[in-house]
Structure formats: C-alpha cells, structure tokens
N, CA, C and O of each residue as an XYZ file, in Angstrom:
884
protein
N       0.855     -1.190      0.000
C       0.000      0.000      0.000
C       0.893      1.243      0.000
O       1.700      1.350      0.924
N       0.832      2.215     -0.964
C       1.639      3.530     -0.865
C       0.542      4.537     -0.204
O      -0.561      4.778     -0.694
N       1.019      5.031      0.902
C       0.329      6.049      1.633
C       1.052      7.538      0.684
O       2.205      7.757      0.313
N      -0.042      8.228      0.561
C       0.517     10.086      0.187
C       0.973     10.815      1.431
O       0.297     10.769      2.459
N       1.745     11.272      1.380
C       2.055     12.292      2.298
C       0.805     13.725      2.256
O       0.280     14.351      1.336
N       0.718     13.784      3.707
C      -0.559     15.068      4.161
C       0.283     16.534      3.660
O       1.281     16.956      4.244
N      -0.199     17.032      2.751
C       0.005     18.645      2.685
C       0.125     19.364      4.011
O      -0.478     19.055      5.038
N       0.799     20.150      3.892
C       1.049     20.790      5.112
C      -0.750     21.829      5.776
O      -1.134     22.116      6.910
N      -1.468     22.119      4.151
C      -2.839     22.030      4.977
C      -3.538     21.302      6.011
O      -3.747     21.762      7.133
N      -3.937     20.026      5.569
C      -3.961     18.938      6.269
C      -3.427     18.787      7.670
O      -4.207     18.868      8.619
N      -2.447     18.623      7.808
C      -1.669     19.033      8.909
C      -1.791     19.450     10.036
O      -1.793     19.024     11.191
N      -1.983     21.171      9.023
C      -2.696     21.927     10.124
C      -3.908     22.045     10.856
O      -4.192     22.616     11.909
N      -4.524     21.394     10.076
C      -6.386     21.215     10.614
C      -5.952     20.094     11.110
O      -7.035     19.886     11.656
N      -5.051     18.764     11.548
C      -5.781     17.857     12.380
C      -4.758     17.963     13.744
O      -4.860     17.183     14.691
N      -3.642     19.189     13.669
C      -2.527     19.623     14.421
C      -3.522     20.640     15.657
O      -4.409     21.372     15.218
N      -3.272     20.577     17.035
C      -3.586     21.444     17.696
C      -2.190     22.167     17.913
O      -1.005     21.839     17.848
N      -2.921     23.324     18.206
C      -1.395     24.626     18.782
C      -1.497     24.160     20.521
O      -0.892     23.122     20.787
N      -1.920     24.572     21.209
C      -1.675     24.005     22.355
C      -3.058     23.676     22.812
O      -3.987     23.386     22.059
N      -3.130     23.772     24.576
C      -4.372     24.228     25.429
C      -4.366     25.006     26.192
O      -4.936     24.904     27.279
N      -3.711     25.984     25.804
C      -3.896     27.376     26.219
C      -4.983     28.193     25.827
O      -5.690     27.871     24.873
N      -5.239     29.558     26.697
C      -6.536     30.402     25.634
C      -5.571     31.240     24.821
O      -4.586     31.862     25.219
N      -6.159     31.100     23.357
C      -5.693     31.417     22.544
C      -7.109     31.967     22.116
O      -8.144     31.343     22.354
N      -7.065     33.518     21.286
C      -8.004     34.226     20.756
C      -7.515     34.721     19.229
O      -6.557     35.467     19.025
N      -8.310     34.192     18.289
C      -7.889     34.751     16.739
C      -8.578     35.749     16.284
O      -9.778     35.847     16.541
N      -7.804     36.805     15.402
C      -8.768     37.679     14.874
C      -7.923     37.370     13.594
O      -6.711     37.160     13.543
N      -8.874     37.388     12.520
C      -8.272     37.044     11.116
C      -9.379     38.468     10.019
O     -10.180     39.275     10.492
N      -9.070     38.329      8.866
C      -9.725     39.456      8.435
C      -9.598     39.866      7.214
O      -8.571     39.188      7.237
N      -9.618     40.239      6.322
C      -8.884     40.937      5.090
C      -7.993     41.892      5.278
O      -7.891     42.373      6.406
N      -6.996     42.457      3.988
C      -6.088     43.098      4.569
C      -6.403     44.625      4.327
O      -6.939     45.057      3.306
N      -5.900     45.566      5.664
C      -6.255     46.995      5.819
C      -7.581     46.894      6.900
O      -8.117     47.984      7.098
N      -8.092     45.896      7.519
C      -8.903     45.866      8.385
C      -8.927     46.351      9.743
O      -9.919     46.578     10.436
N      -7.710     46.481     10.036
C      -6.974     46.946     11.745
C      -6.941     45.983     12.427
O      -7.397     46.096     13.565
N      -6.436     44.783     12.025
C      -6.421     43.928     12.343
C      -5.196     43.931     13.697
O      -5.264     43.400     14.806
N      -4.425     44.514     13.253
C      -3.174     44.351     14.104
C      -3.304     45.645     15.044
O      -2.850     45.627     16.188
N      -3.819     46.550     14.611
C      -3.881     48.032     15.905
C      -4.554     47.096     16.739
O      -4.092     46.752     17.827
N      -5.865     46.572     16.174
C      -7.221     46.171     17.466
C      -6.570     45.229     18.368
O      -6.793     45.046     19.565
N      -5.591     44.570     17.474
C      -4.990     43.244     18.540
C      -3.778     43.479     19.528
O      -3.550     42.801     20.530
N      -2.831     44.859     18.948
C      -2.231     45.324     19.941
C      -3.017     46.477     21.121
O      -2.754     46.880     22.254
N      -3.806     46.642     20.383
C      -4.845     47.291     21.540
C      -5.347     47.064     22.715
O      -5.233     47.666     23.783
N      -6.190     45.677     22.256
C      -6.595     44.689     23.136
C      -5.318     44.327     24.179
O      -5.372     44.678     25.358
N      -3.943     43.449     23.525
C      -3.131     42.984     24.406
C      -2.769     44.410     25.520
O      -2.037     44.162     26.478
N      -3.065     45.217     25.426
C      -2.187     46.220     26.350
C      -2.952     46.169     27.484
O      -2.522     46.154     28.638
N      -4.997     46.123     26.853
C      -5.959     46.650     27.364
C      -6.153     45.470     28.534
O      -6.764     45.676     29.583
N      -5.435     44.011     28.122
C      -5.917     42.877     28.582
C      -4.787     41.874     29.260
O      -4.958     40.924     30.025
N      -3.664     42.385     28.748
C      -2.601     42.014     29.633
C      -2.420     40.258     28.713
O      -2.314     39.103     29.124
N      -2.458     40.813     27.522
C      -2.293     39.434     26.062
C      -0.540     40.273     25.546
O      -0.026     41.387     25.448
N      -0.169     38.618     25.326
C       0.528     38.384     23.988
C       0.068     38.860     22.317
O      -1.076     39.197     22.013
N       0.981     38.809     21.564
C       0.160     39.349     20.585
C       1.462     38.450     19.439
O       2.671     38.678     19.393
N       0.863     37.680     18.833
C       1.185     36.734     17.528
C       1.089     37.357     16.106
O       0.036     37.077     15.535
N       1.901     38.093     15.450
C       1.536     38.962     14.305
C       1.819     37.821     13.534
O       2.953     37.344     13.576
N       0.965     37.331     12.854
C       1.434     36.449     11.490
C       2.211     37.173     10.197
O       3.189     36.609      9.708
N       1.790     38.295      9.731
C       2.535     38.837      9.353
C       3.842     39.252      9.079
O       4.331     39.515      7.980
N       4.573     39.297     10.643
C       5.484     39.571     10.882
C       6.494     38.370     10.431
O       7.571     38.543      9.859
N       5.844     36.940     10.860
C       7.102     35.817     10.417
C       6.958     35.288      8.866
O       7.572     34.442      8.216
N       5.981     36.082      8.604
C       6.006     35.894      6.779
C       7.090     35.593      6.076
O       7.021     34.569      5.396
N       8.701     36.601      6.043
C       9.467     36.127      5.916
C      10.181     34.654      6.139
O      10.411     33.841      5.244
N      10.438     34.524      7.361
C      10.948     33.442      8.119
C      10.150     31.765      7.639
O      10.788     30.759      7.325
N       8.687     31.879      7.708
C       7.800     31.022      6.951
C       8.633     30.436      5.826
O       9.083     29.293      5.745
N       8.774     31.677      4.782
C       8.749     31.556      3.652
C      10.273     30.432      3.083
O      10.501     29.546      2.259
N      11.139     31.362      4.377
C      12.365     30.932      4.306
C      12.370     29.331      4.403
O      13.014     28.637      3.615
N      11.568     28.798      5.475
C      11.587     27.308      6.219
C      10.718     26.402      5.206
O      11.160     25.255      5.147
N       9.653     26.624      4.442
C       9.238     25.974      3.667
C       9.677     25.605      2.608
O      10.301     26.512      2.057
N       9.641     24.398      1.875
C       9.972     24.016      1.093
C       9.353     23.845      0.343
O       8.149     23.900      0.594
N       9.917     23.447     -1.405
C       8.648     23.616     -3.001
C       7.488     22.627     -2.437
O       6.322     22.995     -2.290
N       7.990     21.254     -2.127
C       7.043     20.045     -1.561
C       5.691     20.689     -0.787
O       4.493     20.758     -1.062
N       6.508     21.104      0.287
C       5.314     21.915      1.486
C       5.059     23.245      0.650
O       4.105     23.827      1.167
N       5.420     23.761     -0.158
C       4.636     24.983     -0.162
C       4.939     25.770     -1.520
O       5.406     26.889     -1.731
N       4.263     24.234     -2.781
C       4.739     24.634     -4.026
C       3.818     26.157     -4.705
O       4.560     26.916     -5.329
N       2.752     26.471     -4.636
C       2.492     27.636     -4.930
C       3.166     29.128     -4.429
O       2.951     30.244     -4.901
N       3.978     28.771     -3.404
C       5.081     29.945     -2.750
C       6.428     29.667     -3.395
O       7.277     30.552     -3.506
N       6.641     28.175     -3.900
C       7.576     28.147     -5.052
C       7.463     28.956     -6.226
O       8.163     29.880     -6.640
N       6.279     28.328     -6.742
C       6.057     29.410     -7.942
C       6.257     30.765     -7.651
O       7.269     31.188     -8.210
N       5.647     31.627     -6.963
C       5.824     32.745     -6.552
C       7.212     33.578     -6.422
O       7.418     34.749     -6.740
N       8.252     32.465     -5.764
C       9.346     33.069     -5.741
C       9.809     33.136     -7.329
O      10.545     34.039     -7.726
N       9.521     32.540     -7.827
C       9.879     32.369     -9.078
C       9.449     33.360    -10.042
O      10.134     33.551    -11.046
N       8.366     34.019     -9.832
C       8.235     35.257    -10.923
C       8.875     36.849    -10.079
O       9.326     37.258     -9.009
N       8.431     37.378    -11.749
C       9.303     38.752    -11.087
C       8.047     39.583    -10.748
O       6.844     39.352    -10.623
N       8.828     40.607    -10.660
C       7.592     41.801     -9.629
C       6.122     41.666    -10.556
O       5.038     41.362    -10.057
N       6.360     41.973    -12.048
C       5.689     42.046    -12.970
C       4.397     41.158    -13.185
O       3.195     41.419    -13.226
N       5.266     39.810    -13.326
C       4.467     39.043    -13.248
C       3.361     38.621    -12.195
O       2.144     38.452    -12.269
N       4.265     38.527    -11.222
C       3.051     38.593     -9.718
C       2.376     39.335     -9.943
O       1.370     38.834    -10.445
N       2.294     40.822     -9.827
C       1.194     42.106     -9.739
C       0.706     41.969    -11.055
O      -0.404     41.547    -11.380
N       1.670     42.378    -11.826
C       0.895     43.262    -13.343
C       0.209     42.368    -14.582
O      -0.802     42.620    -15.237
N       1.132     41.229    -14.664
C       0.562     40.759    -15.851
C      -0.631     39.449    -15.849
O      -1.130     38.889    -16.825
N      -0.838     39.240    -14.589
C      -1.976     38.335    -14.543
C      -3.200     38.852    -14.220
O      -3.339     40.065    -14.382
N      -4.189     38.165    -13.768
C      -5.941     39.185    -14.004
C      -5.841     38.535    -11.688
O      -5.140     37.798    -10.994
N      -6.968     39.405    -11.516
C      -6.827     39.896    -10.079
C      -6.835     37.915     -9.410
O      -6.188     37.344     -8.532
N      -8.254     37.302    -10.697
C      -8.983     36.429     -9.757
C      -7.596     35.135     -9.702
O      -7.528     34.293     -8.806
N      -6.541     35.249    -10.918
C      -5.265     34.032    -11.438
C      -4.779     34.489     -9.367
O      -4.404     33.758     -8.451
N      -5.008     35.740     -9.425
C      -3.775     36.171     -8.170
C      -4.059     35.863     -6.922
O      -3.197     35.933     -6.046
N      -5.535     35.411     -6.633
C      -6.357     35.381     -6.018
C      -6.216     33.449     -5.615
O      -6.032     32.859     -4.550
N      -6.397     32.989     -6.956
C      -6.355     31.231     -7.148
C      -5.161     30.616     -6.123
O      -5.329     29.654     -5.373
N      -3.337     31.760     -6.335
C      -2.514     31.059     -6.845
C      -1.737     31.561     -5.366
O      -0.803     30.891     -4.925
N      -2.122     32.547     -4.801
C      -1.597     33.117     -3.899
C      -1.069     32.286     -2.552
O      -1.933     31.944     -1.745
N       0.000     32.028     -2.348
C       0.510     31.204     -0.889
C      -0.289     31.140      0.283
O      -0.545     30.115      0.915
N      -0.686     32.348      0.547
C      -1.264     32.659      1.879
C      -2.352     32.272      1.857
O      -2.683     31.569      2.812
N      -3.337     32.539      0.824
C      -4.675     32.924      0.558
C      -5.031     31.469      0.668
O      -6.057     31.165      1.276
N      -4.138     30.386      0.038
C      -4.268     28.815      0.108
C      -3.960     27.968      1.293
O      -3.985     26.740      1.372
N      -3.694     28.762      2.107
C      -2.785     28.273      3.835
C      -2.171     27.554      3.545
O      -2.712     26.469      3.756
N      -0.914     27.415      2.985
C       0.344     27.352      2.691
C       0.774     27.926      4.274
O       0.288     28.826      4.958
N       1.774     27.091      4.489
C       2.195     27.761      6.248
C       1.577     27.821      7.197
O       2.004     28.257      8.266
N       0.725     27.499      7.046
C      -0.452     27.230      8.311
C       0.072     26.656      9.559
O      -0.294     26.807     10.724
N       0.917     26.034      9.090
C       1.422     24.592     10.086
C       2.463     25.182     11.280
O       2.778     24.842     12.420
N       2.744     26.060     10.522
C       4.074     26.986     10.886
C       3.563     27.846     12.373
O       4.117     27.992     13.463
N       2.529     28.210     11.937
C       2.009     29.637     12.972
C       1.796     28.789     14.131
O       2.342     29.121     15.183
N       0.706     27.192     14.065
C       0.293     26.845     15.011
C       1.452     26.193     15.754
O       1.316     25.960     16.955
N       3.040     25.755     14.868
C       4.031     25.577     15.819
C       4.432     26.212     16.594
O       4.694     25.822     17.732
N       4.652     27.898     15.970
C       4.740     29.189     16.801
C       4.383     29.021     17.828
O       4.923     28.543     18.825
N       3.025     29.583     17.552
C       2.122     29.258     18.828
C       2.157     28.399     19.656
O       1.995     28.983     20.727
N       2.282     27.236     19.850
C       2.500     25.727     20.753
C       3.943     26.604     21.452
O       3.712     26.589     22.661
N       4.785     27.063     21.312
C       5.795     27.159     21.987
C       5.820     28.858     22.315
O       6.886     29.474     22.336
N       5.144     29.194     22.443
C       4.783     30.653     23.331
C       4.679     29.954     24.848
O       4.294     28.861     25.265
N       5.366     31.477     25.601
C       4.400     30.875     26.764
C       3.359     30.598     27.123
O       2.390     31.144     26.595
N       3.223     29.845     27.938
C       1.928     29.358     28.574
C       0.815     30.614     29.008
O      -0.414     30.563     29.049
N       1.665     31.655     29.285
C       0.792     32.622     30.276
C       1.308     33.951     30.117
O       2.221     34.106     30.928
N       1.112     34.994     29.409
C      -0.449     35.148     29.455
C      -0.860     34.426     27.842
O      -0.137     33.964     26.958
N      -2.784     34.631     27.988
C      -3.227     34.142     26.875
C      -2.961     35.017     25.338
O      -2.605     36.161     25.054
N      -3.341     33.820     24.578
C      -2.370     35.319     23.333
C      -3.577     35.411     22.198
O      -4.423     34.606     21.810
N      -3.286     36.620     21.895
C      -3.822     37.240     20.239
C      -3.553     36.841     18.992
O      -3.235     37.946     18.552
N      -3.422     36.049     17.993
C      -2.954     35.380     17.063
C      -3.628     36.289     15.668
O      -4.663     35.833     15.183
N      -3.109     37.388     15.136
C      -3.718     37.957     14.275
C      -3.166     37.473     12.599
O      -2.258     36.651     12.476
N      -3.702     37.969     11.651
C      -3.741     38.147     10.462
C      -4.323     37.844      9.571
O      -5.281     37.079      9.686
N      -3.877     38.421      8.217
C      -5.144     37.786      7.098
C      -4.639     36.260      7.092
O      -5.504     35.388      7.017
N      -3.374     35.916      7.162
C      -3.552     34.183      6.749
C      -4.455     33.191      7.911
O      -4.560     31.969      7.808
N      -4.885     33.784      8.693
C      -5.907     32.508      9.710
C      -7.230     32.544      8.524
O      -8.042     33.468      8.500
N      -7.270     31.431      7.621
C      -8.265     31.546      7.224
C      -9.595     30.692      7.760
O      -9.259     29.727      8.446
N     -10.911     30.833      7.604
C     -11.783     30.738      8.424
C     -12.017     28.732      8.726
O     -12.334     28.212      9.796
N     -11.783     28.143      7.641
C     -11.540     26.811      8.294
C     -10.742     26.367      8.187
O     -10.900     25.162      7.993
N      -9.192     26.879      8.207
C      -7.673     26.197      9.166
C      -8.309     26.690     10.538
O      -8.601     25.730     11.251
N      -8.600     27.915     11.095
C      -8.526     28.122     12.344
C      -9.675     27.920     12.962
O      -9.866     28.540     14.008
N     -10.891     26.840     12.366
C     -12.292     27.010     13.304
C     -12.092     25.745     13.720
O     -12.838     25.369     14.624
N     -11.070     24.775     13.200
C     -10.861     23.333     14.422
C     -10.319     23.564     15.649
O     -10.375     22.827     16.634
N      -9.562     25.089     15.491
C      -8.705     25.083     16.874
C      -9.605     26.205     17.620
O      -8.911     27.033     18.210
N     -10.809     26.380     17.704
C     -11.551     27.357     18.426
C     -12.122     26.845     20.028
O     -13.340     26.932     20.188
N     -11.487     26.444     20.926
C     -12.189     25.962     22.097
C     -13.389     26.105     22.238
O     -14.157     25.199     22.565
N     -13.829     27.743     21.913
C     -15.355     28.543     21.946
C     -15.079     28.623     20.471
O     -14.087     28.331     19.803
N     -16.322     29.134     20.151
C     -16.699     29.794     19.234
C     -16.408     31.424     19.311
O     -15.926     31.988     18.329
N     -16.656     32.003     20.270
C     -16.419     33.224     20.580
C     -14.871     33.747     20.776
O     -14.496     34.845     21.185
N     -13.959     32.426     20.283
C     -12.404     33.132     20.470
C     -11.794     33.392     18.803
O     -10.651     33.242     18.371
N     -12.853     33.765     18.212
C     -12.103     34.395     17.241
C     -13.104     35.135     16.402
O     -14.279     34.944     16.716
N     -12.932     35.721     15.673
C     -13.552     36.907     15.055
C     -12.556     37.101     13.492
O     -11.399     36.715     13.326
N     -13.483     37.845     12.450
C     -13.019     38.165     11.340
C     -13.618     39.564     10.810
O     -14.807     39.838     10.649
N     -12.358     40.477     10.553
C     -12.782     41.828     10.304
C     -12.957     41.768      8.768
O     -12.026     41.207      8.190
N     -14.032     42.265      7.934
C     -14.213     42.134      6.795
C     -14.388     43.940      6.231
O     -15.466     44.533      6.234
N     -13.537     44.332      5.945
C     -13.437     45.554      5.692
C     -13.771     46.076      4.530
O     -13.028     45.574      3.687
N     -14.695     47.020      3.919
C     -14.992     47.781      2.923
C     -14.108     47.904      1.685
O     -12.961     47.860      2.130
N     -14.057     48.028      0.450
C     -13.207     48.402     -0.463
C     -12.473     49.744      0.133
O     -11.291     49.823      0.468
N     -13.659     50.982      0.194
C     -13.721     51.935      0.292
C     -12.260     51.815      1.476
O     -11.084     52.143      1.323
N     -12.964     51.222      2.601
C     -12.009     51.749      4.127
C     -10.729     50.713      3.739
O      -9.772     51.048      4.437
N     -10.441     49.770      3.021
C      -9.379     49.115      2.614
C      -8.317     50.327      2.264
O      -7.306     50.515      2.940
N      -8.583     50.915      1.420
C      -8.070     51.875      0.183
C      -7.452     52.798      1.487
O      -6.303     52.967      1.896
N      -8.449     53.183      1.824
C      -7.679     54.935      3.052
C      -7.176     53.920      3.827
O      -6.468     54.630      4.541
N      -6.969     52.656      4.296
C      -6.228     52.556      5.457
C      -5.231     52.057      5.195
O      -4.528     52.049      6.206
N      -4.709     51.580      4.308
C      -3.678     51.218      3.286
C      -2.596     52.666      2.956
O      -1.385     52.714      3.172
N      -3.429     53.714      2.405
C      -2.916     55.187      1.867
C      -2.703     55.582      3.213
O      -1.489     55.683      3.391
N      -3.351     55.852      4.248
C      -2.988     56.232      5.086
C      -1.741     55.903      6.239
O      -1.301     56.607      7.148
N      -1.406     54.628      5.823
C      -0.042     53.892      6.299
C       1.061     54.648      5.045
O       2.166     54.954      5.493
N       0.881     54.872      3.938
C       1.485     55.214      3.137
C       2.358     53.942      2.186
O       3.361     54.010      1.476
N       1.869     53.329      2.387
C       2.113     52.121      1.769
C       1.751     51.459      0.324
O       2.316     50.638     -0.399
N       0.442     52.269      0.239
C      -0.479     52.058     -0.997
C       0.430     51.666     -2.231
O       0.093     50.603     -2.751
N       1.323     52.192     -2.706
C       2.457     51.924     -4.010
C       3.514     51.262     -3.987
O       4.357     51.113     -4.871
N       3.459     50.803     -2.811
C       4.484     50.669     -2.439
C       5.250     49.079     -3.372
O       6.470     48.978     -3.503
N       4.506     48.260     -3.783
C       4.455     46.681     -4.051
C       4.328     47.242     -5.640
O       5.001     46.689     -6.510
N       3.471     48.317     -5.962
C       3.194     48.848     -7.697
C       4.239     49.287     -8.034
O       4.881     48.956     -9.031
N       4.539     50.150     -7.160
C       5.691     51.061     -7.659
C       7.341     50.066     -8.360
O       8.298     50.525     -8.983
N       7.119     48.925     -7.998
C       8.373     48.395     -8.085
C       8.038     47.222     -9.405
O       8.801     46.317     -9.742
N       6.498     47.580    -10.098
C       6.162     47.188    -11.379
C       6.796     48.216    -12.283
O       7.285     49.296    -11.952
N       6.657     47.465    -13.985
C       6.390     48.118    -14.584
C       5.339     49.005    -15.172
O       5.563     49.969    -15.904
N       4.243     48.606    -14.799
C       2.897     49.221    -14.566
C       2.134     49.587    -13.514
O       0.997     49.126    -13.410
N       2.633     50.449    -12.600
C       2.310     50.668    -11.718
C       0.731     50.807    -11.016
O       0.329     50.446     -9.910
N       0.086     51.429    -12.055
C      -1.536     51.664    -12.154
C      -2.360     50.107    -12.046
O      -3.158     49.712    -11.195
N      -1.936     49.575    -12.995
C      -2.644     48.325    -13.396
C      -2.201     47.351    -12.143
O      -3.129     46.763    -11.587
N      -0.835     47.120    -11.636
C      -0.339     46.401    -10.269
C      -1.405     47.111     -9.343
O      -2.179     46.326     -8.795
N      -1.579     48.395     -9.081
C      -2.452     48.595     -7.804
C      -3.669     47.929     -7.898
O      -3.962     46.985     -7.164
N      -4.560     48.484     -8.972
C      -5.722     47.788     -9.473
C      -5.535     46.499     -9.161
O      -5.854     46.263     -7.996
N      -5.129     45.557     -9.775
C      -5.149     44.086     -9.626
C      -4.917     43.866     -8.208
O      -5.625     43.117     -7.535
N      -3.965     44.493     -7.773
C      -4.192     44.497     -6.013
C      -5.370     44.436     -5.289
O      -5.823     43.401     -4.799
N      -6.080     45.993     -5.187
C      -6.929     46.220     -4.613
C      -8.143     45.062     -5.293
O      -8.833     44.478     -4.456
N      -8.312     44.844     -6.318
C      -9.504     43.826     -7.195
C      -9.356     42.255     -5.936
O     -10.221     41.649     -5.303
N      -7.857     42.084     -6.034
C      -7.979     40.972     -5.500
C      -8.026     40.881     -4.277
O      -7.892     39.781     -3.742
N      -8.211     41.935     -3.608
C      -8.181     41.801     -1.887
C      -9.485     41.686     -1.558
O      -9.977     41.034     -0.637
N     -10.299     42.725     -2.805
C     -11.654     42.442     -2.556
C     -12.248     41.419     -2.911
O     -13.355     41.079     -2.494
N     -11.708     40.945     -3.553
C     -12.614     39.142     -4.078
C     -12.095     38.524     -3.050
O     -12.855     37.578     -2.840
N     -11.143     38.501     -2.194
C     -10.415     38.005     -0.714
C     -11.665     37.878      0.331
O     -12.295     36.921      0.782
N     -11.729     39.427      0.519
C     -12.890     39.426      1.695
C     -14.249     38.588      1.038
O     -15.262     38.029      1.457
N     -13.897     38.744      0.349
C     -15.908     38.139     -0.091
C     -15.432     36.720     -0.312
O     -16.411     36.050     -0.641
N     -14.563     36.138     -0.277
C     -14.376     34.820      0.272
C     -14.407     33.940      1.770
O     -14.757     32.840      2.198
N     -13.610     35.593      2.380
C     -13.796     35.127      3.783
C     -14.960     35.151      4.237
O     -15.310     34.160      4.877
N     -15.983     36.333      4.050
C     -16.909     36.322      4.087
C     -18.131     35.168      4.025
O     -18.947     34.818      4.878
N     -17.894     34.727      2.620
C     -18.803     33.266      2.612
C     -18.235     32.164      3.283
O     -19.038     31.288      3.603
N     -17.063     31.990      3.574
C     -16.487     30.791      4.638
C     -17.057     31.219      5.879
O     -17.626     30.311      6.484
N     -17.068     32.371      6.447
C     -17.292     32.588      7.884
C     -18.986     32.460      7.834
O     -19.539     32.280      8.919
N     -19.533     32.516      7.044
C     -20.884     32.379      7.145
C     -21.414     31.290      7.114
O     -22.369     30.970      7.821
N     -20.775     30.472      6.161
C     -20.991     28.723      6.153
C     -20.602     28.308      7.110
O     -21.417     27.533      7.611
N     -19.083     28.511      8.073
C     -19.239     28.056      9.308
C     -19.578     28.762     10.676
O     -19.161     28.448     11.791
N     -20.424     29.779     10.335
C     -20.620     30.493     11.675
C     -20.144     31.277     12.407
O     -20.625     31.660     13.474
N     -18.924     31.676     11.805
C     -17.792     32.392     12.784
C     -18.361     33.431     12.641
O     -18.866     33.675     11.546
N     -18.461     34.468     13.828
C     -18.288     35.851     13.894
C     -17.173     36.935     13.152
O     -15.960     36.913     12.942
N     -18.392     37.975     12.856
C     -17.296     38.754     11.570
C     -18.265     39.965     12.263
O     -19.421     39.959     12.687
N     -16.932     41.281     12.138
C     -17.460     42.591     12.177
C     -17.426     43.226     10.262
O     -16.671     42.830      9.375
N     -18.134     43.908     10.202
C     -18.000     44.461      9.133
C     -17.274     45.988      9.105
O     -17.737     46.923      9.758
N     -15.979     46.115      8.190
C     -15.425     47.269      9.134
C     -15.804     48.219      8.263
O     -14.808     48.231      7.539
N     -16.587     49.083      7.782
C     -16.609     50.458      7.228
C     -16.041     51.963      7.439
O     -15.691     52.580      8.444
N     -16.071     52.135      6.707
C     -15.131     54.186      6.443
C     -15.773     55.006      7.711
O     -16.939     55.044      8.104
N     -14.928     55.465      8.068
C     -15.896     56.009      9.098
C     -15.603     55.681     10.802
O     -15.370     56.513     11.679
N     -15.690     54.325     10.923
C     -15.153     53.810     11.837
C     -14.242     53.874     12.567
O     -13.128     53.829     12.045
N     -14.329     53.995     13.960
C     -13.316     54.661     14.850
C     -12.444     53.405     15.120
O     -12.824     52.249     14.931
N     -11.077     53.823     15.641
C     -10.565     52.601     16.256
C     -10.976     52.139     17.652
O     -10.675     51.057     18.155
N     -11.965     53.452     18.406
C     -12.218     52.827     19.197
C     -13.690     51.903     19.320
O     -14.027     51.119     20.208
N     -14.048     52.109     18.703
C     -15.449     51.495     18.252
C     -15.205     50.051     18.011
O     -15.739     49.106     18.591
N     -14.285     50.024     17.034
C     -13.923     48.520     16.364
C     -13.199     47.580     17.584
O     -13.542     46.419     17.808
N     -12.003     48.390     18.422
C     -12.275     47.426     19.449
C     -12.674     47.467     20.197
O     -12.229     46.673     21.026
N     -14.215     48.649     20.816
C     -14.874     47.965     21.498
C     -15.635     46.782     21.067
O     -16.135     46.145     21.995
N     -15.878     46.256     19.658
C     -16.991     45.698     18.853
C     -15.477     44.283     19.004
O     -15.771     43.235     19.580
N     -14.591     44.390     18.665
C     -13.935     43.153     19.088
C     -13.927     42.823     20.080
O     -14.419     41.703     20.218
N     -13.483     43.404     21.184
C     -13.221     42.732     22.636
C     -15.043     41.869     23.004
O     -15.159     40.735     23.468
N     -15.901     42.544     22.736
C     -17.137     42.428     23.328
C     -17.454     41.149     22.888
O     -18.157     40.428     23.595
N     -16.795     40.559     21.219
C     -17.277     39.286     20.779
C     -16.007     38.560     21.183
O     -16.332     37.412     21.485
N     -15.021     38.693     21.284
C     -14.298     37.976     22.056
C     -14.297     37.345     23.850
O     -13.650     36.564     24.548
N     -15.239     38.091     23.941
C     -15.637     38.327     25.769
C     -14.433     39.095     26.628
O     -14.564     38.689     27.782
N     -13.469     39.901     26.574
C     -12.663     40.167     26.652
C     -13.267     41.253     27.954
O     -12.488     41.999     28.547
C-alpha cells in the first residue's frame, strides 16, 4: 500500500497549537487587524502573535514540496506577480490565501508561553484552518473591511504603491491588487458564514475605538 504524504494544509487542521486560551482575529487586509490586537493585548494584559510579521521566516523554512504555490511565486518577477496576470489568477494562486504555512504559525504558537493568553492575528488565519482550533466559538472573530475603508487605510499607512511602484505598470499592479483583496474578503466572508464564525464588518468612518470595542465584546474580553 503507498500512503501520500498530508500537505502541510492537512496538517494543520488535524494539528492542535496548544491548550492554552488562545483568541484569533483574522480578516482581510487593511482591516486593523493588528492596531485592534495590539490594543486589546495592552488593554488585557495578552501576547500578541503577528502572522505577518514571520512571513518572511515562513517563507524561508518551507519548502517547493510543502509549499509549491510559494515556489512558484518566488519564481516570478515583480511584474508578473502584480501586473501581468488578471486579479482572480492572483487570487487562485496566492501562498497565503491557500494556507500554505499554516502549520508553521500553530508551531509558533505551541511554543509561546503558557501565560499570558495570546492574540494570534492576520489575514492568513483563514476561516476553516482556524475554526478546528476554536475551544469557543467566541475566540475568534473576522474583520471584513470595505473596499472603500481598505483603500484609506492602506494610503494612510502610506504604503499604498508601495508593491506597484516596483512594477512596470504601476496603475494596473495597484488595481489588480486592490480587485484581489476584494474578491479576498468576499471569500472570507462566505467561509465565515458557512461556518458560523463571527465577523465585524469594518466600514469608512469607523473609529478605532469602536472597532475594538466591537472586538473585545465578541471575544468576551
């Protein structure tokens, strides 16, 4: 009998991170995902897990086997990633977007301390890698943010060009950007609804303190 080896997806859904309280906020990107969660930890006396942050390091430790669509990826140039494919190819093919590395965060995590409980943020918790590891239901949440409030909170970091600018088409790289972040959320969106998870909807307008009062409150915090 030849057994297949489990994708590192796989993996991660039948892998627990520990039994500690652990609280996720996952979200699309430009949501405040990471203010609300360093917010909270200050407000609450939490750890705070930026997925984001070991993006690099991930990227570094995986291999084509474990994490051949981040192969491909390394493999094209700026151009190709941003500019010359259509939003939804970017959307299909994307590392993160496929939980690629998944496996990675919940090792992270397993070897945090025990105490205090921690914040585990970013867009890669997608809504069913992280709803096997939910003790409650109420320990995680997903910010689903507006086109509109995507755009200013992005520009307002000053960041907005930053990934275009280093196309040859700078215009058309943003576009395909922003196109595909929004076909993003409206993915997370229908996952979190098929399985139930709690989602704030973040719109323009919106204070930061509003949003985490509207997080902590569904977190029970």
């Amino acid at each position: 009998m030849i057994l297949k080896a489990k994708s590192a997806t796989q993996e991660a859904v039948e892998s627990a991170p520990t039994d500690r309280c652990v609280y996720w906020i996952g979200g699309g990107s430009g949501s405040g995902k990471s203010t609300i969660a360093r917010r909270l930890a200050v407000a609450n006396d939490l750890q705070v897990y930026d997925t984001d942050r070991v993006m690099p390091e991930h990227a570094a430790r995986l291999t084509a086997e474990e994490a051949p669509m981040l192969a491909l990826f390394k493999a094209m140039d700026m151009d190709k990633r941003w500019a010359l494919r259509t939003p939804q190819e970017m959307l299909e093919t994307f590392h993160w977007f496929q939980g690629e590395g998944f496996n990675l965060i919940l090792d992270d995590v397993a070897q945090l301390p025990a105490e205090p409980p921690v914040i585990v943020e970013g867009f890669r918790l997608l809504p069913h890698l992280v709803e096997p590891h939910l003790d409650e239901r109420a320990r995680g949440v997903w910010l689903l943010p507006t086109p509109e409030f995507r755009r200013a909170a992005i520009k307002s970091r000053g960041t907005l060009w930053d990934i275009p600018n280093k196309t040859g088409d700078p215009k058309r790289a943003l576009n395909n950007l922003l196109e595909r972040d929004r076909m993003f959320t409206e993915r997370l969106s229908s996952e979190t609804a098929r399985l139930a998870l709690p989602v704030i909807h973040v719109e323009k307008g919106m204070t930061e303190d509003e949003l985490t009062d509207q997080v902590s409150d569904l977190l029970g915090l």
